[in-house]
VEXDREN-2710 file (C-alpha; in Angstrom, 1 decimal):
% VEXDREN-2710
k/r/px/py/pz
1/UNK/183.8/48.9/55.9
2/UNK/180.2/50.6/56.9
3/UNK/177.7/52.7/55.3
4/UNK/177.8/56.2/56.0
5/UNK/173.9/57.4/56.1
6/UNK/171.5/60.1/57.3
7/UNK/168.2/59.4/59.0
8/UNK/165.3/60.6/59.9
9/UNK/162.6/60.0/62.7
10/UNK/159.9/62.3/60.4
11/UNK/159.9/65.3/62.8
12/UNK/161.4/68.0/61.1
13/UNK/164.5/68.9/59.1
14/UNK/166.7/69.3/62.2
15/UNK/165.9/65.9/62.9
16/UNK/167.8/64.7/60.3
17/UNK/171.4/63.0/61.1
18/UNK/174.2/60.9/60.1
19/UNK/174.8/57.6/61.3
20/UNK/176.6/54.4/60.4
21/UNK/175.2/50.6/59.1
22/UNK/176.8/47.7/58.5
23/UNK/177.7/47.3/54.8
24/UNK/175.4/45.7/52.9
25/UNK/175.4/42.4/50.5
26/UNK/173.4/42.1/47.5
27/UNK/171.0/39.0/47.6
28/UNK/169.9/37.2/44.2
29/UNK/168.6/39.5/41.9
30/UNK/169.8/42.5/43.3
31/UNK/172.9/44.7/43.0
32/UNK/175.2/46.6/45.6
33/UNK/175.9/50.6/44.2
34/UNK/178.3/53.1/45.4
35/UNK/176.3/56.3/45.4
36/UNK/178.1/59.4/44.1
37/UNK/175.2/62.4/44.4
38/UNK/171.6/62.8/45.4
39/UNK/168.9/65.2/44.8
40/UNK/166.5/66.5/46.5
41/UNK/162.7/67.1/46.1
42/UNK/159.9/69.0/47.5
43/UNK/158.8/65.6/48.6
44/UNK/161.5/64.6/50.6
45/UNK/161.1/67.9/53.1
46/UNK/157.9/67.0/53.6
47/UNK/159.2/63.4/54.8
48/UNK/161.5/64.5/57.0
49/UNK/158.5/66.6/58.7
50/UNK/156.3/64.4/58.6
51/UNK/153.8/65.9/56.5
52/UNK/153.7/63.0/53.3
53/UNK/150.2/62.3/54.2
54/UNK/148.6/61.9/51.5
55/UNK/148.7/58.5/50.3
56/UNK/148.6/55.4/52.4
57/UNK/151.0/53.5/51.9
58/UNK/153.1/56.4/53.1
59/UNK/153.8/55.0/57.0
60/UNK/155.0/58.0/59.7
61/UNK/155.6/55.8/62.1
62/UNK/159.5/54.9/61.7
63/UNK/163.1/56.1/61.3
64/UNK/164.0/55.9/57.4
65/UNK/166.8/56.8/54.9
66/UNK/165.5/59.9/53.1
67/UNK/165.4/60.9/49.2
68/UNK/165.0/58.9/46.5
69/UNK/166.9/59.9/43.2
70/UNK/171.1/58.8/43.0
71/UNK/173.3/58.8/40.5
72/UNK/176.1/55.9/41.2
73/UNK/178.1/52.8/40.4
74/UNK/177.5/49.0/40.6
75/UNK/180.4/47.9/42.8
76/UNK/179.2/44.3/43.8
77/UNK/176.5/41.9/41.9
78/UNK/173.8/39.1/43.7
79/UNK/174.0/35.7/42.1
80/UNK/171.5/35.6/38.8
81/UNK/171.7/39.0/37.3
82/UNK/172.2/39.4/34.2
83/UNK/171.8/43.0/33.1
84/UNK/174.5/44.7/35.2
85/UNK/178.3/44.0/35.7
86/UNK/180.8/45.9/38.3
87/UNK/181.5/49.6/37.0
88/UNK/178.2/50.4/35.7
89/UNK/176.8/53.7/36.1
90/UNK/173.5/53.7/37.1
91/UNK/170.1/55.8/38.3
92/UNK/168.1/54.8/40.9
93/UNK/163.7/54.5/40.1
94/UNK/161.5/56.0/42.3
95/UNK/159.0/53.0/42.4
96/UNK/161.5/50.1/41.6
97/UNK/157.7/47.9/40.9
98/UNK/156.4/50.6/38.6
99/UNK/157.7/49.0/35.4
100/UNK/155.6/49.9/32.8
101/UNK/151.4/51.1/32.7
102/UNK/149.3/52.7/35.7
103/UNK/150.6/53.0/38.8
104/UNK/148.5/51.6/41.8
105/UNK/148.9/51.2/45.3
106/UNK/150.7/48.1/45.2
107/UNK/153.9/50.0/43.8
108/UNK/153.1/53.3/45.5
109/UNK/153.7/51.4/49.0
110/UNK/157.6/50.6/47.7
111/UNK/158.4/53.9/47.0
112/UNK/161.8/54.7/47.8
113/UNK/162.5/57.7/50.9
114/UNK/159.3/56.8/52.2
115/UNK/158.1/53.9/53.1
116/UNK/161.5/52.3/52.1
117/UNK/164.4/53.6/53.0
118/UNK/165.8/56.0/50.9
119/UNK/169.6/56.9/49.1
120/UNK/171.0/59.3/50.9
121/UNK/173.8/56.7/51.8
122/UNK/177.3/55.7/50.8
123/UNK/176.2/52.7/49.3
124/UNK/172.9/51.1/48.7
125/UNK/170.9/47.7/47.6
126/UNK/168.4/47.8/44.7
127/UNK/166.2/44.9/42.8
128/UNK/168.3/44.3/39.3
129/UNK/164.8/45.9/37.7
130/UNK/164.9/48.9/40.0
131/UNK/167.9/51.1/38.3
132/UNK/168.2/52.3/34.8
133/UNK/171.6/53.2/33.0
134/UNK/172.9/56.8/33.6
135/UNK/173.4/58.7/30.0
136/UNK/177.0/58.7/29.8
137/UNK/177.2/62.9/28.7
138/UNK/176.1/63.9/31.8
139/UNK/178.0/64.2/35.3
140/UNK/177.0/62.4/38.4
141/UNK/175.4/66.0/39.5
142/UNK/173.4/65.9/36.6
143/UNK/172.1/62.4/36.7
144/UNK/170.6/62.3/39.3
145/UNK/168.5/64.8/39.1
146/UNK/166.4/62.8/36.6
147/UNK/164.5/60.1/38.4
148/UNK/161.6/62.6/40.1
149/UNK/161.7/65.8/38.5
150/UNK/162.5/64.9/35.1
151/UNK/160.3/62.4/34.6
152/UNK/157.4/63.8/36.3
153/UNK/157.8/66.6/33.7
154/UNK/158.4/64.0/30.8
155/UNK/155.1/62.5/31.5
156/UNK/153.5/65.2/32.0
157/UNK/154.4/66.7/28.8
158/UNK/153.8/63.2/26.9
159/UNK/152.7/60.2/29.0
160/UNK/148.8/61.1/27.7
161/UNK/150.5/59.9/24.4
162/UNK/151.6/56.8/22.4
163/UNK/154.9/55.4/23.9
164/UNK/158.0/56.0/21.3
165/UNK/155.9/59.1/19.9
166/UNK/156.7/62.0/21.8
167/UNK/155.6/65.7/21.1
168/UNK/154.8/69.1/22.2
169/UNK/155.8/70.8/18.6
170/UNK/154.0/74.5/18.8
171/UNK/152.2/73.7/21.8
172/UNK/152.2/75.5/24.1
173/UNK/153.8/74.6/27.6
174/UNK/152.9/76.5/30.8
175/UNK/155.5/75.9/33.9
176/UNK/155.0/77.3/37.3
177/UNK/157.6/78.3/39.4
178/UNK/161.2/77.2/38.7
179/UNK/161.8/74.6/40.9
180/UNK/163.0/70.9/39.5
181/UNK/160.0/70.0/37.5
182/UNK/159.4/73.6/36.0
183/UNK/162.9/73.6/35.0
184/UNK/163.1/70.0/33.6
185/UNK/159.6/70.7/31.9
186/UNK/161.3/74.0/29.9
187/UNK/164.3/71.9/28.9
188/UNK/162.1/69.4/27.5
189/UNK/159.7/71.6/26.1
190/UNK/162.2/73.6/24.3
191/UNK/163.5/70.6/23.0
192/UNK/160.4/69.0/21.4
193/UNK/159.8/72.6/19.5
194/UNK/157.2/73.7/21.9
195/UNK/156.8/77.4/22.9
196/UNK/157.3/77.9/26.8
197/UNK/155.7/80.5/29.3
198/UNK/156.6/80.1/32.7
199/UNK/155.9/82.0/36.4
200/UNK/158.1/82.9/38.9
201/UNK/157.9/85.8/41.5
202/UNK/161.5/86.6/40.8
203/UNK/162.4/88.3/38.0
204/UNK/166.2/87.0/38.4
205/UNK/165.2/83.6/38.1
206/UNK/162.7/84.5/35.1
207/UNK/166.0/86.1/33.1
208/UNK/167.3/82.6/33.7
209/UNK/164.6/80.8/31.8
210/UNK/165.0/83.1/29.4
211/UNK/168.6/81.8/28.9
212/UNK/166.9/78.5/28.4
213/UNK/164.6/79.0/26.2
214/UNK/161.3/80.5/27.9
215/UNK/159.5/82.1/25.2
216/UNK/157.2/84.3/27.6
217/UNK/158.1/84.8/31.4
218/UNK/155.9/86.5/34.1
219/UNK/156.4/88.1/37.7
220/UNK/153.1/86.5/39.4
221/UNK/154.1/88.9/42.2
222/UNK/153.9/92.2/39.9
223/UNK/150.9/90.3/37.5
224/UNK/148.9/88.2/40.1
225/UNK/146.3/88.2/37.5
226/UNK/148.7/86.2/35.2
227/UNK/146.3/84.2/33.2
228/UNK/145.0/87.2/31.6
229/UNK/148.3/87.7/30.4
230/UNK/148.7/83.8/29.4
231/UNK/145.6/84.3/27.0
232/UNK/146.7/87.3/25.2
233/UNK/150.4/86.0/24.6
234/UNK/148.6/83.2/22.9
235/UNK/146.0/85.6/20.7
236/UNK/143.6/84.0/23.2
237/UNK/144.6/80.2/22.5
238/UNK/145.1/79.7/25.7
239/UNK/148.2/76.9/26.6
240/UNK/147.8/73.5/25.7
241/UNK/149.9/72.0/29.0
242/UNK/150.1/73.5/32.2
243/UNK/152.9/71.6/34.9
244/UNK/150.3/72.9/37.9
245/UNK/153.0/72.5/40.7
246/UNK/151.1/75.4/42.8
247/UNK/147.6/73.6/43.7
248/UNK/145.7/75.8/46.0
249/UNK/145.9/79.2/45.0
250/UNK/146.7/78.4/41.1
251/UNK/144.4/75.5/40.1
252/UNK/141.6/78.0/39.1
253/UNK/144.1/80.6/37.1
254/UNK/145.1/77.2/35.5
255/UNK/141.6/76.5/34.1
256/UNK/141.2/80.3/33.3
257/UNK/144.5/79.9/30.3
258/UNK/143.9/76.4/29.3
259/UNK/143.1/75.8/25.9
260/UNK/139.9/74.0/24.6
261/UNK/141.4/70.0/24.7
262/UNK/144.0/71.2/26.9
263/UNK/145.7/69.4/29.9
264/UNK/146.6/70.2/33.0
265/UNK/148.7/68.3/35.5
266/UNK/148.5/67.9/38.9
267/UNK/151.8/67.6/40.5
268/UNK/152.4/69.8/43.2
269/UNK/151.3/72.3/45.7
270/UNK/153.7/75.0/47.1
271/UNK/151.0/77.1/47.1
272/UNK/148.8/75.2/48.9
273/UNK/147.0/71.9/49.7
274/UNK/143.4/73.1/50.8
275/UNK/141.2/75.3/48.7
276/UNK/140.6/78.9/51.1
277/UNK/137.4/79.9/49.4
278/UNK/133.9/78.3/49.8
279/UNK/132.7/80.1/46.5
280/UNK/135.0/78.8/43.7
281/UNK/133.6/77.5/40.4
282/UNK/133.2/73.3/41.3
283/UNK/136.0/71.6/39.5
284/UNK/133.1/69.5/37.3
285/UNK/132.6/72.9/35.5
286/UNK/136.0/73.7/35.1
287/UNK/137.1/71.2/32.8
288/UNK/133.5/70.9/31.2
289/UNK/134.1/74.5/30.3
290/UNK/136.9/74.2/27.7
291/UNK/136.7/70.0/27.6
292/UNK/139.8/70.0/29.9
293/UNK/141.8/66.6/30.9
294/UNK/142.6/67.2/34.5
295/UNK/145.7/64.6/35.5
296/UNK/147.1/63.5/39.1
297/UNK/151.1/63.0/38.2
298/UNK/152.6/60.9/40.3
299/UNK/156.2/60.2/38.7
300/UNK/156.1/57.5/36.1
301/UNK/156.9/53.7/35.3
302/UNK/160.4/52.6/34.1
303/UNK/159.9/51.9/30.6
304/UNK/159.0/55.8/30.2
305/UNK/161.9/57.1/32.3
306/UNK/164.3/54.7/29.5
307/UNK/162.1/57.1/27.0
308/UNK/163.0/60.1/28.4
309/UNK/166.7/59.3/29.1
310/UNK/166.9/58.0/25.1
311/UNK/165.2/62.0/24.3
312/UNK/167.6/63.8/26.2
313/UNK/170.7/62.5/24.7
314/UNK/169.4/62.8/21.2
315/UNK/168.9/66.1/22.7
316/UNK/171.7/66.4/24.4
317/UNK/169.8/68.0/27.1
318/UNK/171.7/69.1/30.7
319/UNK/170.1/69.1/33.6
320/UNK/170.0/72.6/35.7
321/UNK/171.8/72.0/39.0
322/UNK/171.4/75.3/41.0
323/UNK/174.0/74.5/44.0
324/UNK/175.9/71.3/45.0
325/UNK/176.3/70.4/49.0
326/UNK/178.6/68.0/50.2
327/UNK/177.4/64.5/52.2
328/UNK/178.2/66.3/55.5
329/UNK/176.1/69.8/54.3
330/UNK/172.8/67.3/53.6
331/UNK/170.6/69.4/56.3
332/UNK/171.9/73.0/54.7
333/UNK/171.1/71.5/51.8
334/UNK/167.2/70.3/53.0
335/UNK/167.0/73.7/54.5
336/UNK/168.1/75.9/51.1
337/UNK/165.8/73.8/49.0
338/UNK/162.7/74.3/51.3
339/UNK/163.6/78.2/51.8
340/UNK/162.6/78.4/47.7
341/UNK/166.0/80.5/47.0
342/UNK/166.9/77.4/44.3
343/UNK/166.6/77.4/40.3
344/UNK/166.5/74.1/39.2
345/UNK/168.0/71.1/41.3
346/UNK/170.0/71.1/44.8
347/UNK/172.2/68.0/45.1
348/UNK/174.3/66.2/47.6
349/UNK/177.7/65.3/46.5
350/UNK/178.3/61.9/48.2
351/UNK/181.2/60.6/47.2
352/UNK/183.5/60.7/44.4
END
């Protein structure tokens, strides 16, 4: 029996192919999973190009396993575990080290798809303290979209506060676009009792977060000057959270609709990593202007993913999966999630 992979040499998506590995044994300490599905992230296109730069631990030097978030089950155990047993169902962490607190370095250079090999694999071998139990309610599909974008948005939304205390009641949360972490941030959002405004430029995909839950919805393509529009939907409040996935060409819009004590989190940028005007408004007097907590998100430790998972099945919360691919399909899949055309999550059926 061998393990049926894709790999990458980090020079584009058509790079990307399936090979073969000998099966894999799980040492002490660590645990042999089956993996059912993956999803993808913005993240893992820019591996397979090449372009996950910016931090650096992240090598771009090698041939790796891609992607980082599975959904599977514990088919073989290492001598001296004691948390998992054969036929448990189980979700993968995206820094296995990242166990609780501030991330650093040290965890960022085990980050799973980059520099360590990845899951999108037949089987796999994590650390015993590198996997977290899959909620039971939801399908493999669903699972695993959690491990990035869910938790990026859960900590966004609440990992400035007390663990165990979660909140967001009549805030207000601003989402940008409606890829994974948008869509995960509505859910929760919705779910604490907050009130939602997100941005898209398709009005299709905005009628869809209206059917879960968006309060407010606006076409940044008809309304570029969407702030404006942010500030009088909130009688000039402004919105307490912004998920600021665009970078470039949204950060200053963010600081124009943020409330006085509001955050804003730094997590992505589609938009954008390099600021095209020499004129803008230095960032020092951005947040100084309305006393504004500006926050790098990078993911989150284990003890807060546990959190989340406990909220969404109190909850009861299902993750949107836009459109399932199957193992063979994994580079139409890369290639639909970087065209943009997805709402929600894009996953890989591996197995059954």
């Amino acid at each position: 029996m061998s393990i049926q992979q894709w790999v990458t040499p980090l020079e584009g998506l058509d790079s990307l192919r399936q090979t073969e590995a000998p099966m894999a044994s799980p040492g002490a300490g660590e645990v042999l999973v089956k993996i059912h599905a993956v999803s993808l992230n913005y993240r893992d296109v820019e591996v397979t190009k090449g372009e996950y730069k910016h931090h650096k631990s992240a090598e771009q030097n090698a041939t790796i396993v891609p992607c980082s978030d599975m959904c599977g089950v514990v088919v073989q155990v290492g001598s001296s575990v004691t948390r998992w047993t054969v036929g448990d169902r189980v979700l993968s962490t995206f820094l296995p080290e990242h166990q609780t607190g501030q991330v650093t370095e040290k965890e960022l250079a085990r980050s799973i798809g980059l520099p360590l090999n990845g899951v999108l694999a037949t089987h796999r071998v994590f650390p015993e303290y590198g996997i977290v139990q899959a909620p039971s309610y939801l399908s493999d599909e669903e699972a695993c979209t959690l491990p990035i974008a869910a938790v990026t948005a859960w900590m966004s939304i609440n990992g400035m506060r007390p663990m165990g205390q979660p909140g967001g009641q009549d805030e207000y949360v601003l989402l940008q676009g409606t890829g994974g972490v948008a869509i995960a941030g509505l859910q929760i959002a919705k779910a604490a009792g907050a009130k939602a405004i997100i941005i898209s430029s398709s009005d299709d995909k905005l009628e869809q977060a209206k059917q879960l839950g968006a309060d407010f919805t606006i076409n940044y393509r008809t309304t570029p000057n969407w702030e404006e529009k942010v500030m009088e939907w909130t009688q000039n409040h402004g919105a307490d959270i912004i998920l600021e996935t665009g970078g470039a060409q949204t950060l200053r819009k963010s600081f124009d609709c943020i409330a006085f004590g509001g955050l804003i989190d730094c997590i992505g940028y589609v938009s954008g990593k390099v600021d095209a005007q020499d004129d803008r408004l230095n960032v020092n007097l951005l947040a100084l202007r309305r006393t504004v907590t500006l926050k790098g998100i990078i993911n989150g430790p284990k003890d807060r993913f546990e959190e989340m998972i406990r909220f969404y099945e109190a909850k009861q919360i299902h993750p949107v999966v836009n459109r399932v691919f199957s193992f063979t399909e994994a580079k139409e899949a890369f290639q639909f999630l970087e065209s943009g055309s997805h709402f929600g999550k894009v996953v890989i059926k591996v197995q059954a």
